[in-house]
Backbone as CSV, one residue per row, in Angstrom:
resi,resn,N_x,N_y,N_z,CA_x,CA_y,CA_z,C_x,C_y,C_z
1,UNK,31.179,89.979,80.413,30.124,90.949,80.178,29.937,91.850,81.392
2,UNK,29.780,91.358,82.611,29.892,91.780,84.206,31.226,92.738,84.027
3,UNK,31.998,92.603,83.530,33.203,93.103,83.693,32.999,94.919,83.051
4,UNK,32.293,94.479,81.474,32.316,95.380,80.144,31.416,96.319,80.784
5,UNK,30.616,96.258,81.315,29.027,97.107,81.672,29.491,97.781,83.193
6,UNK,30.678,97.176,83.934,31.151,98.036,85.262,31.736,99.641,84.723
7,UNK,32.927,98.576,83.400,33.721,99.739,83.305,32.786,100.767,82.440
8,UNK,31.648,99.964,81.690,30.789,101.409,80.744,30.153,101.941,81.546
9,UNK,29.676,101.875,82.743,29.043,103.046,84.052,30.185,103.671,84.475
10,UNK,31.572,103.719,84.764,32.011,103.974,85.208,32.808,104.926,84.506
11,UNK,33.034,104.959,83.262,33.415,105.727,81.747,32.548,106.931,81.666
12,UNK,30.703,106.551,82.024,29.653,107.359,81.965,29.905,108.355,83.197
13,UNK,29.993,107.708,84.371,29.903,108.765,85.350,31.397,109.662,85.479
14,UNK,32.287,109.447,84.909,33.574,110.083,84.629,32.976,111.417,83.735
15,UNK,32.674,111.025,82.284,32.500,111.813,81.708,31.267,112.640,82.135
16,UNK,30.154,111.965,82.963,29.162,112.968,83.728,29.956,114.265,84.428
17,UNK,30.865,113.907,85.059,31.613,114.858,85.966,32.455,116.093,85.072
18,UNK,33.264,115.421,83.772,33.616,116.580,83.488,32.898,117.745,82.756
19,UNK,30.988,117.427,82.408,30.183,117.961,81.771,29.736,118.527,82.667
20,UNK,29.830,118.233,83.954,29.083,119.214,84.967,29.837,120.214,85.505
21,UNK,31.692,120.503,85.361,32.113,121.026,85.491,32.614,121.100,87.077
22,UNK,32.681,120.114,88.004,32.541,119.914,89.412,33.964,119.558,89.741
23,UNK,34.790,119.031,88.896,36.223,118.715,89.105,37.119,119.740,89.294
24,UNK,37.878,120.038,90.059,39.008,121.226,89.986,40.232,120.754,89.243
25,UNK,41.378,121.461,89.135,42.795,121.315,88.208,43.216,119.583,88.476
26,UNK,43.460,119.375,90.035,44.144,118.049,90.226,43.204,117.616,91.266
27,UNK,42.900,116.076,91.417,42.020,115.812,92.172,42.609,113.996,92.629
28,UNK,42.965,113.985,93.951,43.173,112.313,94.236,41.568,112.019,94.637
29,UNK,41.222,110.430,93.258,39.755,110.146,93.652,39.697,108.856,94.334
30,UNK,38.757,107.799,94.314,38.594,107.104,95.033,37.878,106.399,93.819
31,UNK,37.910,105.188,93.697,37.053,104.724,92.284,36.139,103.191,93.368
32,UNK,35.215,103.004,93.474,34.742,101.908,94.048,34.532,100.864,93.290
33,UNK,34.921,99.312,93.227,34.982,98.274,92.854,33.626,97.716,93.077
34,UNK,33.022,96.300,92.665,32.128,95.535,93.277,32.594,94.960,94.074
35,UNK,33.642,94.397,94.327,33.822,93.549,95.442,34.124,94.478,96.751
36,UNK,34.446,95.741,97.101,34.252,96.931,97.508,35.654,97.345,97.905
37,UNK,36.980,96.674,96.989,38.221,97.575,96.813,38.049,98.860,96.193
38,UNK,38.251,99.722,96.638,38.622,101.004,96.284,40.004,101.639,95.427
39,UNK,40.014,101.724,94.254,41.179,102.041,93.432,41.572,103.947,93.185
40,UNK,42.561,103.607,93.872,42.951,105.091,94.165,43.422,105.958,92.773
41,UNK,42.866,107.176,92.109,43.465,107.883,91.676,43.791,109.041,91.027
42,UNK,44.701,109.578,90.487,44.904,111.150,90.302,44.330,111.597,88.943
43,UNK,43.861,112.721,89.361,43.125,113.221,87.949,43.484,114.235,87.794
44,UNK,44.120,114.883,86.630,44.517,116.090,85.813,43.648,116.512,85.154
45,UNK,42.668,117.788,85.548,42.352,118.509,84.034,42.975,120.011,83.816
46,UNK,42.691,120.571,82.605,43.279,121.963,82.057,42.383,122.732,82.531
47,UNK,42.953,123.991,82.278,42.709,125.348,83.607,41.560,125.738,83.023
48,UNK,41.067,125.302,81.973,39.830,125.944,81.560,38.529,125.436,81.790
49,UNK,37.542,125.931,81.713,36.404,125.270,82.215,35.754,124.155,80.469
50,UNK,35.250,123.221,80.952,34.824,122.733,79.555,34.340,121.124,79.890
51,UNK,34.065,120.544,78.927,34.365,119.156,78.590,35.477,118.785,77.796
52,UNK,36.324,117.472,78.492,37.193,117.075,77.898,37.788,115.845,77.756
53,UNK,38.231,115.361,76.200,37.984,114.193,76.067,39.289,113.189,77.193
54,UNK,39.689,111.977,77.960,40.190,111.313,78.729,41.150,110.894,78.468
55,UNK,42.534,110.850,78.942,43.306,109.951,78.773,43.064,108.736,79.882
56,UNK,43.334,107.528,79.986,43.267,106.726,81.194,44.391,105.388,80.904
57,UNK,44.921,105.780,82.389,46.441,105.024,82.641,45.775,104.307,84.096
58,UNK,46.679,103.123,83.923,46.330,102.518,85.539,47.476,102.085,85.530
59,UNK,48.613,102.236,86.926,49.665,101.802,87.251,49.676,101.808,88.776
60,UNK,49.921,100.387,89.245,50.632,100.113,89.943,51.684,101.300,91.184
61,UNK,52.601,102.034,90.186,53.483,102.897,90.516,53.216,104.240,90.197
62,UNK,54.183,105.311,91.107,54.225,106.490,91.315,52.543,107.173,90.194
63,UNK,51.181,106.934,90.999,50.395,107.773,90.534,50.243,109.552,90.816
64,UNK,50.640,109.748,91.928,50.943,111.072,92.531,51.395,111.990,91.343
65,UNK,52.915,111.578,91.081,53.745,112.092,90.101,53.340,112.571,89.053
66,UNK,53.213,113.631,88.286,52.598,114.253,86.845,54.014,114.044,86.313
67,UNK,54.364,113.483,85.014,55.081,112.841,84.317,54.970,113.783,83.006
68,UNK,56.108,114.128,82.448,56.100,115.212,81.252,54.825,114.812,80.303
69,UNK,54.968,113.316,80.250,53.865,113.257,79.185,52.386,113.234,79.211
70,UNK,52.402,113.167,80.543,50.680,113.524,81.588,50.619,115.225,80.899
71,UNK,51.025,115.852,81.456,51.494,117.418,81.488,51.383,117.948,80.364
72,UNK,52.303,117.102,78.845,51.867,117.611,77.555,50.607,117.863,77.161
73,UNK,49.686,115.999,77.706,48.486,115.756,77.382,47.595,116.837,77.676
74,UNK,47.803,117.303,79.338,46.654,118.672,80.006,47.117,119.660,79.741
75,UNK,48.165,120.087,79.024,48.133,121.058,78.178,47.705,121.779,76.783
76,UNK,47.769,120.398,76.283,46.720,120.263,75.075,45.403,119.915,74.904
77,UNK,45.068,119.973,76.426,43.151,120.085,76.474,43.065,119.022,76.911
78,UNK,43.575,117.635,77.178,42.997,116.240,77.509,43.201,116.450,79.281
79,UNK,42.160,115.625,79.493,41.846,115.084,81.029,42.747,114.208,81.563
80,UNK,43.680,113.688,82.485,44.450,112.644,82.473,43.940,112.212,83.419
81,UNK,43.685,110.593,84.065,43.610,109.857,84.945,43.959,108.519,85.231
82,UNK,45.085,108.547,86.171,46.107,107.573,86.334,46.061,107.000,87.932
């Protein structure tokens, strides 16, 4: 339950951000844990200003990298964050 209610604040304040419009095109973030690891990562949105609905990837490997199918996604309006 501890677990379910981290990630639903953390879903909330994501989508707070892209309603406020404060994010630019690509952004390396910083995500804070409870135990106070910090999970690093890259966020894609499209060139337009708006709200938009999320893709969300967590890997291990090459997050930096925009991957054709990241790229399709923010081209077709979705947010990516990996």
């Amino acid at each position: 339950m501890k677990f379910f209610l981290k990630n639903a604040i953390l879903s909330f304040l994501i989508v707070l951000l892209f309603s406020c419009n404060i994010l630019s095109e690509k952004n390396s973030i910083e995500i804070p844990m409870s135990d106070g690891i910090k999970l690093k990562a890259e966020l894609w949105l499209p060139s337009r200003i708006g709200s938009f609905p999320v893709l969300l990837e967590r890997t291990p490997y090459n997050r930096k990298e925009i991957i054709k199918m990241h790229q399709h996604f923010v081209n077709k309006g979705y947010a990516v964050l990996v």
